[in-house]
C-alpha positions in Angstrom: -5.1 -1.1 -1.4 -8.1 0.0 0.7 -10.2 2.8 -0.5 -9.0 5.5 1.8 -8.7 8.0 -0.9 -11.2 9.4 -3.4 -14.2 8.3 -1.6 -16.2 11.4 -3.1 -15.1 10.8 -6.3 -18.8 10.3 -7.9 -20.2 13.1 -6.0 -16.9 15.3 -7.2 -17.5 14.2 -10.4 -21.5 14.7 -10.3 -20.8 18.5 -9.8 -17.6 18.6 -11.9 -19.4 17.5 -15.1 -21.9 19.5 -15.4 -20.1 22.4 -15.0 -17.0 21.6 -17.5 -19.6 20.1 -19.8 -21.4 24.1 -19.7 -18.3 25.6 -19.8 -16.3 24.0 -22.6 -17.0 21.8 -25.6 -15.0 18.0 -25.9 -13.4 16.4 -29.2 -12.6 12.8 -27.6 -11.0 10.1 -30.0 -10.1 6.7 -29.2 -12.2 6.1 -26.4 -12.5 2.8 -27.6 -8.8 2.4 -26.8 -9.3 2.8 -22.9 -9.7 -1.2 -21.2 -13.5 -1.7 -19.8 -12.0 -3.0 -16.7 -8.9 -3.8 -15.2 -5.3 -1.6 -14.3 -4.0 0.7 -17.4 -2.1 3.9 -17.3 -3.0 6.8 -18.9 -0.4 8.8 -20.0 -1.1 12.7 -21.7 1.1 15.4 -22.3 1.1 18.8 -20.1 0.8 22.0 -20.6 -1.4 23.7 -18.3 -2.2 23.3 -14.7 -6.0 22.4 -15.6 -4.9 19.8 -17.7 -5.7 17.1 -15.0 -9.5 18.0 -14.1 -10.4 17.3 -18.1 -9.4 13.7 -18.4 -11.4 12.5 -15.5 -14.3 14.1 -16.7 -14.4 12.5 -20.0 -13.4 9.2 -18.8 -15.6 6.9 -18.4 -14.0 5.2 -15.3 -12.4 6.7 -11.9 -8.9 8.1 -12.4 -6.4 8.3 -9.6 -3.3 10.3 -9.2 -0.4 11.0 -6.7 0.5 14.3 -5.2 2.4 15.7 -2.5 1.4 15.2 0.9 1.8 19.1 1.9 -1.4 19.6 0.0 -2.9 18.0 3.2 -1.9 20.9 5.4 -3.9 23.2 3.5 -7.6 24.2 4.0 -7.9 24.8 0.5 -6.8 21.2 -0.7 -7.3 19.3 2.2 -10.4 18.0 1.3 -10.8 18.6 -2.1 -7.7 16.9 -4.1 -8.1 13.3 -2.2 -12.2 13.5 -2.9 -10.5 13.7 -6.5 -8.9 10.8 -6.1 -5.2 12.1 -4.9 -3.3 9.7 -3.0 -1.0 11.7 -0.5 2.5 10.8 -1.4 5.4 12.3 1.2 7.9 13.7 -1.1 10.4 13.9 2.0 13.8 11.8 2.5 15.3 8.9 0.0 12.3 6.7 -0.3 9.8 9.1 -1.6 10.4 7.7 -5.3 9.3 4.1 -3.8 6.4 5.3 -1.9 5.1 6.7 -4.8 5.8 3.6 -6.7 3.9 1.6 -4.6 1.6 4.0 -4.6 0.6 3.3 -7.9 1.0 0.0 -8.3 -1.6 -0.4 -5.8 -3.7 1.4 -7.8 -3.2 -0.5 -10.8 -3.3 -4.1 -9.1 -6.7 -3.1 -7.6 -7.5 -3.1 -11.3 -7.9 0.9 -11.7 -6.6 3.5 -13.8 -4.1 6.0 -12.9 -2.6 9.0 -14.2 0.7 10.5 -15.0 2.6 12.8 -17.0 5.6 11.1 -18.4 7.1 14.5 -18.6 7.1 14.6 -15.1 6.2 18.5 -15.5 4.6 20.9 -17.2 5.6 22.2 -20.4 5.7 25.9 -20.3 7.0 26.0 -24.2 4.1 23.8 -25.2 6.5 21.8 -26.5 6.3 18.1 -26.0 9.4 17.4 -23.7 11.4 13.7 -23.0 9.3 11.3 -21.4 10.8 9.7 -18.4 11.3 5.9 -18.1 9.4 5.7 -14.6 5.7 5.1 -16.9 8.0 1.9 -18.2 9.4 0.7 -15.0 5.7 0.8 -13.8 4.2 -0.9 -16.6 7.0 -3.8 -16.5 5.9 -4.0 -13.2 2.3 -4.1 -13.0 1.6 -5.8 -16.3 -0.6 -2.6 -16.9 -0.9 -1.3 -20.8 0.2 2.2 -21.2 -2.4 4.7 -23.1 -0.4 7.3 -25.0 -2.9 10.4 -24.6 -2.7 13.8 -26.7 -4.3 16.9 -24.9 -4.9 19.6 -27.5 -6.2 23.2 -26.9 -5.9 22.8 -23.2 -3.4 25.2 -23.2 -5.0 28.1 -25.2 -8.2 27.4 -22.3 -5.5 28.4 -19.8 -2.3 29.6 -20.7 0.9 29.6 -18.5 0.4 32.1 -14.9 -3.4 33.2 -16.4 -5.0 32.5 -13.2 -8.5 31.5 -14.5 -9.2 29.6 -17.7 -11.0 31.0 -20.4 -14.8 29.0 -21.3 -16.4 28.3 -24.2 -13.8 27.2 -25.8 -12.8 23.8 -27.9 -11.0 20.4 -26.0 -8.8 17.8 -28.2 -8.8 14.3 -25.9 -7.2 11.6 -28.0 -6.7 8.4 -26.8 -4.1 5.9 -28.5 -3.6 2.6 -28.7 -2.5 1.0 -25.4 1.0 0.0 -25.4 2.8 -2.8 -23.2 6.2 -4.3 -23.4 7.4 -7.8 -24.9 7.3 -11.0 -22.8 11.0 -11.2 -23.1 11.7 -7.6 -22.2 14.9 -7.0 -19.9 13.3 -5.2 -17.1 16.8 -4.8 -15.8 18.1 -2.9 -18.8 17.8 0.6 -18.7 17.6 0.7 -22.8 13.9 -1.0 -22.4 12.5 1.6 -20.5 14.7 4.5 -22.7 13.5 2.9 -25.8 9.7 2.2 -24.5 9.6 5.9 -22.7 10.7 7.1 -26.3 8.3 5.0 -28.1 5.0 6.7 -25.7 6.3 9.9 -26.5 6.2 9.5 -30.4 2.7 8.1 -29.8 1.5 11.4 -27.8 3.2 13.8 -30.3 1.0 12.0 -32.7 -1.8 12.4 -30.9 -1.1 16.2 -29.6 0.7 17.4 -32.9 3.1 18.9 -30.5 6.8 20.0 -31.8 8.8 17.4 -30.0 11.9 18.6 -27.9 14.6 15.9 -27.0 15.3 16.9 -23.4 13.8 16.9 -20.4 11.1 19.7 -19.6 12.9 20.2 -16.1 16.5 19.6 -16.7 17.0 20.6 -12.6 14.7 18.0 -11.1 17.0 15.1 -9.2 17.9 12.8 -11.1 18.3 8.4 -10.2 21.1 6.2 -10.0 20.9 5.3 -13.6 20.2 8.8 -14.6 16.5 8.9 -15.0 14.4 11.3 -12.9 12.4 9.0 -10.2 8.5 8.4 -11.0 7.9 11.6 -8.7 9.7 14.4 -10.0 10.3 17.9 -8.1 7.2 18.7 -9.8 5.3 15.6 -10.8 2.4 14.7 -12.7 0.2 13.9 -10.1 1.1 17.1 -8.5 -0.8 19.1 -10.8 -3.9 17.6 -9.5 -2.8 19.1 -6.9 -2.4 22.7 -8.9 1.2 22.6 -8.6 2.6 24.3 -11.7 
């Protein structure tokens, strides 16, 4: 995949750092968990729109998400969210899903990491929700290890319609250990991915302490043929790079 996206990234996150590291105060575990090099997913849980500026900034490598192209029609986000590292994905017609698939297997195969919310939305409740099976379906394909990551206190920093978050205030970023499925796993049976989409959400609650909620956080988003939203929800987890909420 050629780096047409997130070519400011380092001078985003040169002005970015500073000012979260002023503004708020980090409690990162399991850092030692996150691959030096090569493709992994990192996979939080979600529960307020800021929640995708604070992983980057701890991380120790670039980050890439997805969002919705429609961002690029706006002054605001036109040039910000891809410096970030957005790739534009056009949520439009019956092969959005795929597009954003490939989207971010490209990522991963250029040996990066990339983000998203298994989720697929945010979590108004602050409950943790059912994880979708698209994180699976990507790992199967990519060979790319799946790090379960809990997000604490990023919801007190800004709470659900507060417009601005609150400083000076306390962030939990805990990194599990990176999971991957079996050699012999059926990537053609929809119980692998239900069982391994289950398994990363048992792994997050753990590392969030979040009350877990069996059933999905947006019950209305569209759904797949075997019943499982797509990888790119209505509202998806790279879309709240893109301050979707």
């Amino acid at each position: 995949m050629s780096r047409d996206y997130g070519q400011l990234y380092p001078v985003a996150m040169a002005v970015m750092r500073p000012a979260f590291n002023f503004a708020w105060r980090y409690d990162v575990t399991g850092i030692e968990n996150l691959p030096q090099n090569g493709g992994a997913i990192m996979a939080p849980n979600h529960t307020s729109v800021i929640d995708s500026f604070f992983l980057p900034v701890v991380l120790p490598r670039r980050i890439t998400y997805i969002g919705k192209a429609e961002y690029l029609d706006s002054w605001k986000t036109k040039h910000l969210f891809p410096a970030l590292g957005m790739i534009p994905v056009d949520r439009k017609g019956g092969n959005a899903a795929a597009a954003a698939l490939d989207a971010a297997a490209g990522v991963l195969d250029d040996g990066e990491l990339f983000g998203i919310y298994p989720e697929g939305t945010r979590s108004r409740s602050g409950n943790l929700h059912k994880g979708h099976t698209g994180v699976s379906r990507l790992s199967m394909r990519t060979g790319a290890p799946v790090i379960p990551v809990g997000l604490v206190g990023i919801r007190e920093v800004q709470p659900p319609d507060q417009p601005l978050p609150n400083p000076f205030m306390t962030v939990g970023i805990n990194l599990g250990n990176p999971l991957r499925h079996g050699p012999h796993a059926d990537g053609d049976d929809p119980r692998v991915h239900r069982a391994f989409a289950d398994r990363l959400m048992y792994e997050i609650s753990q590392l969030s302490g979040q009350t877990y909620v069996n059933e999905y956080a947006n019950k209305k988003q569209s759904t797949s043929a075997d019943g499982e939203a797509p990888l790119t929800p209505r509202r998806s987890s790279a879309d709240v790079l893109a301050g979707a909420t």
